[in-house]
Backbone bond lengths (Angstrom), bond angles and torsions (degrees), N, CA, C in turn:
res aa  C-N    CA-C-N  psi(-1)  N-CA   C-N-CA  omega(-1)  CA-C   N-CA-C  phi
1 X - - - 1.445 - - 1.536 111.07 -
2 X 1.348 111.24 -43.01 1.419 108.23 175.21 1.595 114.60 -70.22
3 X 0.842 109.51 -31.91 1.600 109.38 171.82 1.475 136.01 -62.51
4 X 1.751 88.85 -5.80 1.654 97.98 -161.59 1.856 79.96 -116.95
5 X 1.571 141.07 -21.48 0.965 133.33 -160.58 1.733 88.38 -103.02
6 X 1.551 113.34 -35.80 1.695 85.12 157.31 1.278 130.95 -87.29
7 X 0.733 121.44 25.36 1.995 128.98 172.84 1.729 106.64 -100.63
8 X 1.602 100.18 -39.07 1.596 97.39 169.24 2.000 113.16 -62.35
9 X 1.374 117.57 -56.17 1.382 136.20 -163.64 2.187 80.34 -52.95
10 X 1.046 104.39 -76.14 0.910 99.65 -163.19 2.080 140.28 -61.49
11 X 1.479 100.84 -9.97 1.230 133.00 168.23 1.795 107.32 -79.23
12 X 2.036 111.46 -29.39 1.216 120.11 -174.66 1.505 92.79 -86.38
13 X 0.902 127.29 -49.07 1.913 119.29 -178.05 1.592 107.36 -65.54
14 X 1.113 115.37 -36.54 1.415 104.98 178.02 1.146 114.46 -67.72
15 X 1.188 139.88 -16.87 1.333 156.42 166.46 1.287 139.31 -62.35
16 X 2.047 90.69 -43.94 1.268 104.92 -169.73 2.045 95.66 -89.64
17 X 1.537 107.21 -29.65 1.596 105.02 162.61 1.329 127.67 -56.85
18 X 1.394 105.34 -47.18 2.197 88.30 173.47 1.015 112.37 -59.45
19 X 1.487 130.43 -31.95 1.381 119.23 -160.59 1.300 121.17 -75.68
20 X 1.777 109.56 -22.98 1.268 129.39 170.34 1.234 107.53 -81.66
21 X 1.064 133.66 -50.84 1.616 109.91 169.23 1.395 126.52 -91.11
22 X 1.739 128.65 48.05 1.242 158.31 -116.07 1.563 69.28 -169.02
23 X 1.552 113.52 -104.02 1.366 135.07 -178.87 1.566 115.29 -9.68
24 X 1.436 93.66 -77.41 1.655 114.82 -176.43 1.499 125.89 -46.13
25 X 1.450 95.71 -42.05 1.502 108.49 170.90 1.655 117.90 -79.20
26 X 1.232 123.79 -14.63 1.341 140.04 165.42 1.676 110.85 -74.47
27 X 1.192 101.72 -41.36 1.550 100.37 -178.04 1.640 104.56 -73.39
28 X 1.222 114.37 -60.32 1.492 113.62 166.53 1.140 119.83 -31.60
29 X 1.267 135.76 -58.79 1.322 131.58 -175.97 1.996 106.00 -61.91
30 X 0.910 119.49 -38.65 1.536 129.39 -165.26 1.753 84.70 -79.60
31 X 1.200 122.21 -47.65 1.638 103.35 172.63 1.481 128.27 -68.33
32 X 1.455 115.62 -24.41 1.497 142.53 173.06 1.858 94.53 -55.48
33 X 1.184 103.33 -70.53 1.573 131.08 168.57 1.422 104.14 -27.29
34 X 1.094 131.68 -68.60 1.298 140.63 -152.85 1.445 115.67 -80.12
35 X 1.399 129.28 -40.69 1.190 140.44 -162.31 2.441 94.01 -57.96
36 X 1.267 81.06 140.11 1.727 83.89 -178.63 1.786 95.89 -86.15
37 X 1.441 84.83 157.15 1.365 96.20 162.14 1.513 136.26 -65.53
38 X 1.260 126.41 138.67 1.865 110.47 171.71 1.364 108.90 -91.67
39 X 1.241 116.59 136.01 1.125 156.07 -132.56 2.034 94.25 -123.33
40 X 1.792 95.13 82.92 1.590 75.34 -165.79 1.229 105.62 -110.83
41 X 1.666 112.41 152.67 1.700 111.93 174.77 1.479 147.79 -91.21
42 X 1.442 109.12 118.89 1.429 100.25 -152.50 1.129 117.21 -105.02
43 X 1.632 144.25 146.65 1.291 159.70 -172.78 0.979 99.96 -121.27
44 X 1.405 98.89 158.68 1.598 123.84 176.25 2.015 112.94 -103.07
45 X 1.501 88.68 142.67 2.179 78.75 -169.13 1.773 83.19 -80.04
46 X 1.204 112.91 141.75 1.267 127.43 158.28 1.274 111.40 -59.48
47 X 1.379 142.09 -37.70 1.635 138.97 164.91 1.499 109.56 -47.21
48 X 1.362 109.56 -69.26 1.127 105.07 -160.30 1.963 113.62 -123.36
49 X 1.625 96.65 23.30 1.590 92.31 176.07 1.244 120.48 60.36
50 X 1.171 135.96 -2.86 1.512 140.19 -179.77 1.799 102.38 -73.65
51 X 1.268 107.17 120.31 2.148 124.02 164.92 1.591 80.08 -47.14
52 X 1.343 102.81 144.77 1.654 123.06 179.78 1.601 104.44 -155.42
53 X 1.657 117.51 111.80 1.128 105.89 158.85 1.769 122.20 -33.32
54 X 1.746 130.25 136.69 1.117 121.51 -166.36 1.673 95.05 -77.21
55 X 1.189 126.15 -16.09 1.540 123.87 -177.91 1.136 115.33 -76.92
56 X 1.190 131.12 -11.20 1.438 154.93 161.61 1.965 134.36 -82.29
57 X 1.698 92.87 -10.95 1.281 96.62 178.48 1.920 116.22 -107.51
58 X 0.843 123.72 175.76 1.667 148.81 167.21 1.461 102.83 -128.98
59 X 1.575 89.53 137.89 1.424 121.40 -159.39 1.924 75.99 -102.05
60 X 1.870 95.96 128.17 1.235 98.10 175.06 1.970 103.50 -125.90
61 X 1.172 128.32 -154.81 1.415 113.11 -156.04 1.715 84.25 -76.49
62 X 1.436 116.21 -50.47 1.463 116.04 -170.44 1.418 114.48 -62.51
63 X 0.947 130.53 -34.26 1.445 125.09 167.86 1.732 104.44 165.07
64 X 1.469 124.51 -150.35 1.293 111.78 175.92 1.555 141.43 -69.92
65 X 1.041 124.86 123.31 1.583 116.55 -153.69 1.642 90.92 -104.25
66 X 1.665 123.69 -174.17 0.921 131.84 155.82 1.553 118.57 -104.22
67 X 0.993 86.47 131.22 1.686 104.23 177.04 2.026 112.12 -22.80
68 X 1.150 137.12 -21.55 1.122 144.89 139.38 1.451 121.36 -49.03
69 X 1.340 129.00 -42.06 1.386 130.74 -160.14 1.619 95.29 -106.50
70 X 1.505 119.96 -36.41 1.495 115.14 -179.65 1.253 115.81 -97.03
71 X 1.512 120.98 11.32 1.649 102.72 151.36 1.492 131.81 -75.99
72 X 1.531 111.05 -19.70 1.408 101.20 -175.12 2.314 89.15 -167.75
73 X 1.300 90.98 148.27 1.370 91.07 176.40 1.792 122.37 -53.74
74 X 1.712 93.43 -52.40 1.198 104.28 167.45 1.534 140.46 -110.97
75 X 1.076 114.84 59.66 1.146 144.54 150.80 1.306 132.56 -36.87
76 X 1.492 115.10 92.19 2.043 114.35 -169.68 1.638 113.84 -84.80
77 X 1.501 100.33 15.01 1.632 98.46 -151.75 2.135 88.49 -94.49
78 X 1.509 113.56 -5.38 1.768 109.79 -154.83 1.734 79.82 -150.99
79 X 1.181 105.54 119.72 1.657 100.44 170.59 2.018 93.69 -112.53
80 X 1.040 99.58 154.96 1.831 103.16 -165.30 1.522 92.42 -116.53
81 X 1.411 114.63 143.83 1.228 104.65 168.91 1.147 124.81 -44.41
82 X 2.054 119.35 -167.20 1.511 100.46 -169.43 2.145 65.54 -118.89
């Protein structure tokens, strides 16, 4: 009898654990799920016209450049159109 009332206890915890981490991992995903998108703003580099995340640019005399064109005037690493 005791053998059969611990086979239940223990068949009941195993049970009552998937379901909890069944749960948990369901909720996570539905919060994963939920989060909105950022909504980011993009400019154009005045050198070379390229869409540029704005978190990604330097403000050069003409207006926003890309991080290629506003590190250094002469720079061989970004050739800009002509």
């Amino acid at each position: 009898m005791s053998k059969l009332i611990l086979t239940v206890v223990v068949v009941a915890v195993a049970i009552g654990l998937w379901r909890l981490t069944r749960q948990s991992a369901r909720q996570a995903q539905q919060r994963k799920a939920a989060k909105p998108l950022r909504i980011r703003q993009m400019v154009r580099c005045t050198v070379c016209g390229a869409q540029v995340d704005d978190q990604f640019t330097v403000m050069g005399p003409k207006g926003p450049q890309c991080k290629e064109h506003g590190l250094s005037k002469g720079s061989a690493r970004h050739k800009a159109k002509p």
